[in-house]
C-alpha positions as CSV (number, residue, x, y, z in Angstrom):
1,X,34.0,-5.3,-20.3
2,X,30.8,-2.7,-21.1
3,X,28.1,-4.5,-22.9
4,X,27.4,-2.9,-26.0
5,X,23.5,-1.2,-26.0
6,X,20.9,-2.7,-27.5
7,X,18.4,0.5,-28.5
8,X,15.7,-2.5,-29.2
9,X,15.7,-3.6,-25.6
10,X,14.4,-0.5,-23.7
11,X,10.6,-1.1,-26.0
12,X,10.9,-4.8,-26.2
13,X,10.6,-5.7,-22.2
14,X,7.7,-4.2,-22.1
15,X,6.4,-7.2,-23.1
16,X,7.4,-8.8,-19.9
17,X,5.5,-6.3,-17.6
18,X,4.0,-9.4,-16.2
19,X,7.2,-9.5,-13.7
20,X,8.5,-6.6,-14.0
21,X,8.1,-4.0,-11.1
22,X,8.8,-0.7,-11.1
23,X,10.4,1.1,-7.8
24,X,7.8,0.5,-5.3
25,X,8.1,2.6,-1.4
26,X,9.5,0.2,1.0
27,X,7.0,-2.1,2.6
28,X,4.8,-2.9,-0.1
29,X,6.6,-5.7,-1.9
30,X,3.6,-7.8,0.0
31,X,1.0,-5.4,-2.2
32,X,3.0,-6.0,-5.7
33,X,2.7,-9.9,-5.2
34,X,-0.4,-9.5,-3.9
35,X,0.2,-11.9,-0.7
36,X,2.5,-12.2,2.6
37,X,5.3,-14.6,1.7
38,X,9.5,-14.3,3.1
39,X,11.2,-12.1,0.7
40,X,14.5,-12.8,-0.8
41,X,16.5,-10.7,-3.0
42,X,19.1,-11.2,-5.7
43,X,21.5,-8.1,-6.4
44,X,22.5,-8.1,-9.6
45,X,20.5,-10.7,-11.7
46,X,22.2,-10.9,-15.2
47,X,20.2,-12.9,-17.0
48,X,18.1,-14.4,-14.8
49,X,19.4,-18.1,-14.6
50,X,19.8,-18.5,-10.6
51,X,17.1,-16.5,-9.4
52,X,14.4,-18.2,-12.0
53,X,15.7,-21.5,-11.4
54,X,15.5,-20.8,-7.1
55,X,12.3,-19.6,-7.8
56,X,10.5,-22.3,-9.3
57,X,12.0,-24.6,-6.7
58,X,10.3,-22.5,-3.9
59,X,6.9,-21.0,-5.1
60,X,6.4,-20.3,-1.7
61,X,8.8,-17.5,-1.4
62,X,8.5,-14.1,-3.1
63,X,11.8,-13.3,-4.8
64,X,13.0,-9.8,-5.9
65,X,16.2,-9.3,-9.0
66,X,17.7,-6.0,-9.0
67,X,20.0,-5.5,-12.0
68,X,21.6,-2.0,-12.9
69,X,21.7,-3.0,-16.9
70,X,18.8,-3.3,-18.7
71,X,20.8,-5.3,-21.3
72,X,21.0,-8.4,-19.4
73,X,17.7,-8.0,-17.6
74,X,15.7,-8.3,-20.6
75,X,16.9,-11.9,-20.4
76,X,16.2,-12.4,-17.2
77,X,12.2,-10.8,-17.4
78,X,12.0,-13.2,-20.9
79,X,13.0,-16.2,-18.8
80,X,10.7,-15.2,-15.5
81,X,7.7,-14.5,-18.3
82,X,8.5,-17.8,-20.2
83,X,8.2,-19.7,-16.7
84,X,5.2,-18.0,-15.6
85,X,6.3,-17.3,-12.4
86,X,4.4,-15.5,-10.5
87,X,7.1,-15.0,-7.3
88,X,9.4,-13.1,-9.0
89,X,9.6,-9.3,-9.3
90,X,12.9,-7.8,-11.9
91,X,13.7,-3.8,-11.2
92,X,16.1,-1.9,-13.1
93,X,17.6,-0.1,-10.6
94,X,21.3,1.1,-8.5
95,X,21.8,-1.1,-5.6
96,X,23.4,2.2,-3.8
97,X,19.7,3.4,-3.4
98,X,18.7,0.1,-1.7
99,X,17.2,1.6,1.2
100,X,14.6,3.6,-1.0
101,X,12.4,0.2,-1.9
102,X,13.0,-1.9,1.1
103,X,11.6,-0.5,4.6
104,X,13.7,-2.1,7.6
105,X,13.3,-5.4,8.2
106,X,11.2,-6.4,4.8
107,X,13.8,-8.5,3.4
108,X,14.7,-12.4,4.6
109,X,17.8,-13.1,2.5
110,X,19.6,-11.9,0.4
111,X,21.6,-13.1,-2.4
112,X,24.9,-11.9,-4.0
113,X,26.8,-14.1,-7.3
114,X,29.8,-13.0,-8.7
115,X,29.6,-9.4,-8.3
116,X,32.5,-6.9,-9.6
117,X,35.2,-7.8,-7.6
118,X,36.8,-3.7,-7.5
119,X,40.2,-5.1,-6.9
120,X,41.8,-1.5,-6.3
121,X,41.8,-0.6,-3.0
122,X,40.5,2.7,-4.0
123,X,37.4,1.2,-5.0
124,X,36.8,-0.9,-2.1
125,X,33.9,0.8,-0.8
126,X,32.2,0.1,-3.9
127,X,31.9,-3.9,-3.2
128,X,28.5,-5.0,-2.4
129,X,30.5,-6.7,0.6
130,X,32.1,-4.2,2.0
131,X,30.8,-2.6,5.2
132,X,29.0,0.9,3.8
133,X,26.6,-2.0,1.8
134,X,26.5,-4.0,5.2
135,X,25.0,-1.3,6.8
136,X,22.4,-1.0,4.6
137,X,21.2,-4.7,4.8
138,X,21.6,-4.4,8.4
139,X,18.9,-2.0,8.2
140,X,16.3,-4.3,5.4
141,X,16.9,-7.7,6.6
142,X,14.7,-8.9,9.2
143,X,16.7,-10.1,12.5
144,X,18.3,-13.1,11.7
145,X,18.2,-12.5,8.2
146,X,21.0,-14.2,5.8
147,X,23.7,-12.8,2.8
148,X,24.4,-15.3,0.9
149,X,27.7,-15.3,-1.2
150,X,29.5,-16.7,-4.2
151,X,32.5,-15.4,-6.3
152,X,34.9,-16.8,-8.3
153,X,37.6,-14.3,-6.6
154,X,39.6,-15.9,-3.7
155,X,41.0,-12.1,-2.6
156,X,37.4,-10.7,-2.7
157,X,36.1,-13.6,-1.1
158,X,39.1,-13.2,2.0
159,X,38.2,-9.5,1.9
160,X,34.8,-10.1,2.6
161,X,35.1,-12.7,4.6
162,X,37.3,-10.5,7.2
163,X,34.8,-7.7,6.4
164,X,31.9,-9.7,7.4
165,X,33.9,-11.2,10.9
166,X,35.0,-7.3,11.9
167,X,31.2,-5.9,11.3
168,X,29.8,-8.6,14.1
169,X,28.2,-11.6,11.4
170,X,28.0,-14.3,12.0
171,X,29.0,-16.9,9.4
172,X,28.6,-20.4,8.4
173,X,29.2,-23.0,5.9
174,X,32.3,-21.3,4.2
175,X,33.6,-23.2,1.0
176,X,36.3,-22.2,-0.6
177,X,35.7,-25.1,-3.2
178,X,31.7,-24.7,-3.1
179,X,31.7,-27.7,-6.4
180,X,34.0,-30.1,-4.5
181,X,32.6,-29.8,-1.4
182,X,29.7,-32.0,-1.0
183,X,27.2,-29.4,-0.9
184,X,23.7,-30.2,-2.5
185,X,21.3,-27.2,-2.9
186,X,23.7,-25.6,-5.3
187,X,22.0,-23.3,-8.4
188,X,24.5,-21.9,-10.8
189,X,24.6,-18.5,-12.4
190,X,25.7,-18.4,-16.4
191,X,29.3,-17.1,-14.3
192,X,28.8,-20.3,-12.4
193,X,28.6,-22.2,-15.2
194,X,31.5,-20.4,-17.4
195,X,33.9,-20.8,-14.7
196,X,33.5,-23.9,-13.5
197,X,33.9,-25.4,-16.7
198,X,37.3,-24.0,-17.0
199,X,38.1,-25.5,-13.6
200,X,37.9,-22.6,-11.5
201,X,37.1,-22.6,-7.8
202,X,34.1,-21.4,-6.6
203,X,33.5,-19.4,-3.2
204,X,30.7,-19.3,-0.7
205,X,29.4,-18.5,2.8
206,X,26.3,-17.4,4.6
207,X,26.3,-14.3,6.5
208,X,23.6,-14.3,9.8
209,X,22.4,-10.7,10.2
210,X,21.4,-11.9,13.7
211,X,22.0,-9.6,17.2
212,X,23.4,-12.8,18.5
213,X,26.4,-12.2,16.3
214,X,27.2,-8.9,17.5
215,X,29.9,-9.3,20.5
């Protein structure tokens, strides 16, 4: 379902520049925090819950949300702001240009939550799971880098999961009941939350971008 535009929201998060960033050249994420810390990355941030949350837990990691709708972003920026956190960077912009504002090897992990599950099989390429995404973190995640996972869809999940194994990952700690599971670092997203509530299973692995994995 398309979220319906707010015409206020394009003038009111400018008043959360503080953590905003626009689309910086790969390599200087370093230069927009203004120190050397890992790097992790959250595609598609909503409104902010997970990656604010992660964020004040570790202050010292720098932490990057890209979301394509500036809808939900204003959220996210008005929680980041709120916080005052100073690790985290929100940019408005389309995953499928990635490779423009990370230079190889600049990111550390990266996270994915409940992203569109493109259930046709005519769409598949457009999951941030499938393999034409997977080459592009090959190329920004340091060696040994990590993906980490959740969905609420069991046939994305299985899809991925394959499409991890037949690329050369390596995984670990898969769930495919991440709430029942005895698992204790968990943040949830607002999806998280929704779902689970309603008794939904939730999904999860970790994904080593490591040449190790590669037979």
């Amino acid at each position: 379902m398309r979220l319906r535009k707010k015409p206020w929201i394009k003038e009111a998060i400018k008043e959360y520049e503080d953590v905003l960033a626009a689309n910086p050249q790969g390599g200087k994420w370093n230069d927009v925090f203004g120190r050397v810390a890992p790097l992790y990355v959250e595609l598609g941030t909503g409104k902010g819950r997970f990656i604010t949350a992660l964020a004040a837990r570790h202050p010292e990691i720098n932490f990057v949300g890209i979301e394509a709708q500036l809808d939900v972003l204003y959220y996210a920026a008005q929680k980041a702001h709120e916080q005052r956190l100073s690790n985290v960077r929100l940019l408005h912009f389309d995953v499928n240009n990635i490779l423009e504002i990370f230079s190889p090897g600049e990111v550390d992990r990266v996270f994915i939550n409940f992203c569109d599950p493109w259930p046709k099989k005519r769409h598949a390429k457009r999951r941030l799971t499938n393999r034409w995404f997977l080459d592009k973190y090959r190329v920004i995640l340091a060696e040994g880098g990590e993906l980490y996972f959740k969905t609420d869809n069991e046939r994305l999940f299985e899809a991925s999961l394959n499409e991890f194994a037949d690329t050369g990952l390596g995984l670990r700690n898969i769930s495919f009941d991440l709430h029942n599971s005895g698992y204790q670092d968990n943040i949830m997203t607002e999806y998280e939350a929704k779902f689970s509530a309603l008794g939904m299973k939730i999904y999860r692995t970790e994904v080593i971008f490591a040449k190790s994995a590669e037979q």
